[in-house]
VMD Tcl script that builds the backbone (N, CA, C; Angstrom):
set m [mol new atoms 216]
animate dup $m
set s [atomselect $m all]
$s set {name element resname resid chain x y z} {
  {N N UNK 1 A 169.321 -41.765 -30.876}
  {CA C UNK 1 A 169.501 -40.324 -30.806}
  {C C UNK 1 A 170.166 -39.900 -29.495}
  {N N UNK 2 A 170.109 -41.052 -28.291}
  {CA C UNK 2 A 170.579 -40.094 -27.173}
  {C C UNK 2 A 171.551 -41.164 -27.111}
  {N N UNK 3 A 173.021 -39.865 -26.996}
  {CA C UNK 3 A 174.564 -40.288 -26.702}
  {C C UNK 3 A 175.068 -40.095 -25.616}
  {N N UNK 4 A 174.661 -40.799 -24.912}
  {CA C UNK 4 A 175.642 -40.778 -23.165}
  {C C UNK 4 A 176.574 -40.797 -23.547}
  {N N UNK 5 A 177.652 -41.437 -24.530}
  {CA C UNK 5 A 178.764 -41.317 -24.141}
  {C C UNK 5 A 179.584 -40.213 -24.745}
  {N N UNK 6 A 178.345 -39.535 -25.599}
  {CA C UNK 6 A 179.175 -37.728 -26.259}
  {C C UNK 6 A 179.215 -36.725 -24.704}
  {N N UNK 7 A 177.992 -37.076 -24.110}
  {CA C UNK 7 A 177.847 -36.378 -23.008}
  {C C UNK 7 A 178.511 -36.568 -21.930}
  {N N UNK 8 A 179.417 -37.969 -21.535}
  {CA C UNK 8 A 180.534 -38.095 -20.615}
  {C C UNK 8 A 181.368 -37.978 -21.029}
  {N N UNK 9 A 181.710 -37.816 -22.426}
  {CA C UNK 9 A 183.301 -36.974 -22.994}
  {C C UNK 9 A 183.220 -35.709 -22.665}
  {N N UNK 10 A 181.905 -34.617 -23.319}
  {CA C UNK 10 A 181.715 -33.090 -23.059}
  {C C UNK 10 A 181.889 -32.729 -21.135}
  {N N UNK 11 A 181.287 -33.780 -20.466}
  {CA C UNK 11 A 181.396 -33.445 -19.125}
  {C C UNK 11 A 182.849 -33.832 -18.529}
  {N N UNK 12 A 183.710 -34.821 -19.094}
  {CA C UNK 12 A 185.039 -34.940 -18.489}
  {C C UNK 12 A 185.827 -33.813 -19.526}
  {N N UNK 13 A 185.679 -33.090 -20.176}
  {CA C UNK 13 A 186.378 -32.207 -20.905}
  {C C UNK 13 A 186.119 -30.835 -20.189}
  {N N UNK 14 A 185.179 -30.960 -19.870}
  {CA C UNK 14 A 184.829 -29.599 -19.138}
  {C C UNK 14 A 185.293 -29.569 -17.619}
  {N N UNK 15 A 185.001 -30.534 -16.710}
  {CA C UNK 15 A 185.244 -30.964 -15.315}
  {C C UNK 15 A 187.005 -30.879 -15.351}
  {N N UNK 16 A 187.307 -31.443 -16.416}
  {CA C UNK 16 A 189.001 -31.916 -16.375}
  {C C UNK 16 A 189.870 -30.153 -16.577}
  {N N UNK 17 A 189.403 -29.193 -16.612}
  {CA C UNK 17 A 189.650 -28.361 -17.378}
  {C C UNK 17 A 190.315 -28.167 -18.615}
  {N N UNK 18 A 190.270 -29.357 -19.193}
  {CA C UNK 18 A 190.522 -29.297 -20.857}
  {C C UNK 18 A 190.450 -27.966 -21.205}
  {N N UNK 19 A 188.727 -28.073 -21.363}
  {CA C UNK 19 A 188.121 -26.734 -21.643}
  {C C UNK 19 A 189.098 -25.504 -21.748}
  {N N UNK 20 A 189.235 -25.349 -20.183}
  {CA C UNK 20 A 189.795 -23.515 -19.840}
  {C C UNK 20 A 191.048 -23.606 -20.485}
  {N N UNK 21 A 191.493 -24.682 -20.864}
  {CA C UNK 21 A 193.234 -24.524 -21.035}
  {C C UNK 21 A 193.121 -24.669 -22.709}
  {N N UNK 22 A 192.193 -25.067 -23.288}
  {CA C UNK 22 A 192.134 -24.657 -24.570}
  {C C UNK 22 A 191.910 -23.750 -25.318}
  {N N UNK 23 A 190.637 -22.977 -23.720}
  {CA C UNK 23 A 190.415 -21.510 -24.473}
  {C C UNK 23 A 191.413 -20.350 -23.861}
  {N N UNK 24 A 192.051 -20.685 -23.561}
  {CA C UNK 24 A 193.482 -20.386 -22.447}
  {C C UNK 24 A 194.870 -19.568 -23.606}
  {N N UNK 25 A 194.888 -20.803 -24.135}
  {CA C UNK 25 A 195.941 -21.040 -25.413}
  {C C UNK 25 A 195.607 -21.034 -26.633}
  {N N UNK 26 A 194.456 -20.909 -26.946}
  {CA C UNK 26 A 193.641 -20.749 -28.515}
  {C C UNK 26 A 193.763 -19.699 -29.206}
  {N N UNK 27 A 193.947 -19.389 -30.301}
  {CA C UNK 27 A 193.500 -18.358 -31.198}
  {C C UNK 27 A 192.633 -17.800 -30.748}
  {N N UNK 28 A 191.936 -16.184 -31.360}
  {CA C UNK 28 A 190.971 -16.022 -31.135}
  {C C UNK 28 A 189.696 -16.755 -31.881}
  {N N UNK 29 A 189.930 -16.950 -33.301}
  {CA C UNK 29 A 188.918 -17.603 -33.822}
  {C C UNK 29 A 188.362 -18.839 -33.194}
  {N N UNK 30 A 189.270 -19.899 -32.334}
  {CA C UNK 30 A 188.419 -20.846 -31.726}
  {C C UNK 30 A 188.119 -20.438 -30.128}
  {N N UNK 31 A 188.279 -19.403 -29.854}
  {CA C UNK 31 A 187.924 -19.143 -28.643}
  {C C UNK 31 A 186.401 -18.681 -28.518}
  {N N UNK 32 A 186.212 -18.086 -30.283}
  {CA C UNK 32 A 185.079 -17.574 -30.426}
  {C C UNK 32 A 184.203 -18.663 -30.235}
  {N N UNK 33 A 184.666 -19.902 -31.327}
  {CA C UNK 33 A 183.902 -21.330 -31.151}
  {C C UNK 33 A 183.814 -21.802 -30.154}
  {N N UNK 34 A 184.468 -21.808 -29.030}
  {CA C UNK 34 A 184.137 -22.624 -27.772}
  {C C UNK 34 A 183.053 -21.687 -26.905}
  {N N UNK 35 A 182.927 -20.730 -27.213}
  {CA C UNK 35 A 181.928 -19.749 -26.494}
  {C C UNK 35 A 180.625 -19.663 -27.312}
  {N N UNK 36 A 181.027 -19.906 -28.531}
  {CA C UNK 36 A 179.712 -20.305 -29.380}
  {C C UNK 36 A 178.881 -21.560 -28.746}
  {N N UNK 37 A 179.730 -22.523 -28.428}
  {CA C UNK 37 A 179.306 -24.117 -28.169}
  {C C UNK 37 A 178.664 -24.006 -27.317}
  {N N UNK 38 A 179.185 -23.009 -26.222}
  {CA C UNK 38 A 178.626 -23.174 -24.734}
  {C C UNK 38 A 177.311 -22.543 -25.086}
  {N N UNK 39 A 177.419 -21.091 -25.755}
  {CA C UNK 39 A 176.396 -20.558 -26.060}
  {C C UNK 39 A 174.772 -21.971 -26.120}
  {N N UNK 40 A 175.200 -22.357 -27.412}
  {CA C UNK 40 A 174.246 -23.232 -27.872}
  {C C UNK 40 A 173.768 -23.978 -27.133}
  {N N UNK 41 A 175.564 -25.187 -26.493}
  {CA C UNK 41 A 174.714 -25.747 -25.271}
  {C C UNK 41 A 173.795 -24.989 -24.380}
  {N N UNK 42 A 173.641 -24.623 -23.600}
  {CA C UNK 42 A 173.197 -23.547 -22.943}
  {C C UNK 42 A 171.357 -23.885 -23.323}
  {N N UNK 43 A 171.174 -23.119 -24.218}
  {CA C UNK 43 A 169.919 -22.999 -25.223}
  {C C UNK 43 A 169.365 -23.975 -25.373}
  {N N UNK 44 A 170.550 -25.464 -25.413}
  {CA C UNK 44 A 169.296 -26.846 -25.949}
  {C C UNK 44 A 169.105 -27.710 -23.989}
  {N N UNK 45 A 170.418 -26.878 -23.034}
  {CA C UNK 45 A 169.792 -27.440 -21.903}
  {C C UNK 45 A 168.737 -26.896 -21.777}
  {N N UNK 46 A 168.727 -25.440 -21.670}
  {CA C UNK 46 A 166.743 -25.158 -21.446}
  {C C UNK 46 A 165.766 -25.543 -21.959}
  {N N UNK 47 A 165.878 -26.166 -23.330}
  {CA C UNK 47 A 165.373 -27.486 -24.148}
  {C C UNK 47 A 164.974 -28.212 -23.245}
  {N N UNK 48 A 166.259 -29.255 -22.893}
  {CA C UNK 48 A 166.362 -30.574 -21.914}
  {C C UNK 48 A 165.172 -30.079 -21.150}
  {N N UNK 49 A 165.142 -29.303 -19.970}
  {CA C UNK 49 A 164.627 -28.739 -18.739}
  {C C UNK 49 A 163.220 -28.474 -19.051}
  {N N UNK 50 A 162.413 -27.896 -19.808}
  {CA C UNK 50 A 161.206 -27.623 -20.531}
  {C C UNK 50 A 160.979 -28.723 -20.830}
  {N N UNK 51 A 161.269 -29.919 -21.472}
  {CA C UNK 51 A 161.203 -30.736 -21.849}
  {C C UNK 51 A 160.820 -32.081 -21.214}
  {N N UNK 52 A 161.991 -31.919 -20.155}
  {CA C UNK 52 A 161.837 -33.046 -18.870}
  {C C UNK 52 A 160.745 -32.476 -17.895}
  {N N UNK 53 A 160.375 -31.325 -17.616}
  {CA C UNK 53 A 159.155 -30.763 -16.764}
  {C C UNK 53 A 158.089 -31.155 -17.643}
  {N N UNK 54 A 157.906 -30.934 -18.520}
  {CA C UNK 54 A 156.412 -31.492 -19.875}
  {C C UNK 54 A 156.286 -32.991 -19.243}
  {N N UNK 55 A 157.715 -33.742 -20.017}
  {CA C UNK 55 A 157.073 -35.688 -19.758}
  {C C UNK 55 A 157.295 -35.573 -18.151}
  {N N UNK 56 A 157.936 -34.855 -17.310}
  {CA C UNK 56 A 157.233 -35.460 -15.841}
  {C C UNK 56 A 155.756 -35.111 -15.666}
  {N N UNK 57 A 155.417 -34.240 -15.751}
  {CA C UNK 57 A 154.027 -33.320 -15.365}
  {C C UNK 57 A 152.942 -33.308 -16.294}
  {N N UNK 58 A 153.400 -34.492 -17.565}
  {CA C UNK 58 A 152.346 -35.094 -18.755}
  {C C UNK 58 A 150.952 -35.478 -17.649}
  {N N UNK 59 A 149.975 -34.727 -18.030}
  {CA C UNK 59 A 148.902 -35.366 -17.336}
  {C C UNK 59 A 148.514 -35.427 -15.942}
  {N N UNK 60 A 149.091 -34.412 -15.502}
  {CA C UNK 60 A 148.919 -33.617 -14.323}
  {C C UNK 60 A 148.230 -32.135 -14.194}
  {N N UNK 61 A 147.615 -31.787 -12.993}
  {CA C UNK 61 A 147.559 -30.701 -12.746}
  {C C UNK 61 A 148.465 -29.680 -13.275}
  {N N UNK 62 A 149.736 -29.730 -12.525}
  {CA C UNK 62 A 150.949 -28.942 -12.849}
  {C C UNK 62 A 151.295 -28.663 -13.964}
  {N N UNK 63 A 151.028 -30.198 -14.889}
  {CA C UNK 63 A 151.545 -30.041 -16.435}
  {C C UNK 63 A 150.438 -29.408 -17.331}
  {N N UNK 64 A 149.185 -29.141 -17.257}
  {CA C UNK 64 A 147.980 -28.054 -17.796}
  {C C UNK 64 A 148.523 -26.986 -17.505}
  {N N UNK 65 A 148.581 -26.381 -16.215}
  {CA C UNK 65 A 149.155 -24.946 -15.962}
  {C C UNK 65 A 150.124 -24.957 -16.962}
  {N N UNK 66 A 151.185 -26.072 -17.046}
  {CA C UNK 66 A 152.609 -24.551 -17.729}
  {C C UNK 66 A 151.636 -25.189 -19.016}
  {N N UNK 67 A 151.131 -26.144 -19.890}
  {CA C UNK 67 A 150.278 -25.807 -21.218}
  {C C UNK 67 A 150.068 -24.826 -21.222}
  {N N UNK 68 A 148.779 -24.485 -19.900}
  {CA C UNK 68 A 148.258 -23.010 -20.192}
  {C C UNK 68 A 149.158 -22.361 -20.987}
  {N N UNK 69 A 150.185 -22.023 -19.373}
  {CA C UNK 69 A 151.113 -20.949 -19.655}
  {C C UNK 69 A 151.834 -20.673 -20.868}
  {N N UNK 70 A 152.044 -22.267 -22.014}
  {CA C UNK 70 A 152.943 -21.901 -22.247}
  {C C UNK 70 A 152.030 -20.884 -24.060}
  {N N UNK 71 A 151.032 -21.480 -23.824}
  {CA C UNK 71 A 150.132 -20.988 -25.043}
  {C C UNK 71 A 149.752 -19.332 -24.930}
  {N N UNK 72 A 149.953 -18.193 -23.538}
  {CA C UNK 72 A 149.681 -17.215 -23.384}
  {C C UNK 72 A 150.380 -16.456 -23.788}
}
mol reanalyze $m
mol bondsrecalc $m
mol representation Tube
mol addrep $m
C-alpha cells in the first residue's frame, strides 16, 4: 500500500515546477483538477499527521490526552 515512488514522482513534479507550468497553460477544466488534487492531498496529509502523532504517542501519556481529546 505505501508507494514511495508515486510520492517522489508527485514531489519532483511539484519541486520541478511541472506543476505551475501546467496549471499555467491548462484549460480551465484541468486547472480545476489540479486544485482539486491539491485540495485532497492536503486532507489525506492531515490524515498522515494525526496518524503519525497516534503510532508515535501509542501508549503514552501524550497519546491518552489527544484519545481523550479526540472522543470530546
Amino acid at each position: 500500500m505505501l508507494d514511495f515512488s508515486y510520492l517522489d514522482k508527485l514531489e519532483e513534479y511539484m519541486t520541478s515546477g511541472r506543476m505551475a507550468e501546467d496549471f499555467e497553460y491548462s484549460p480551465e477544466e484541468r486547472r480545476h483538477e489540479i486544485l482539486e488534487f491539491l485540495e485532497r492531498f492536503m486532507d489525506v496529509a492531515e490524515l498522515a499527521d494525526e496518524n503519525a502523532t497516534k503510532l508515535i504517542f501509542k501508549n503514552s501519556q501524550l497519546g491518552a490526552f489527544f484519545e481523550e481529546s479526540a472522543q470530546k
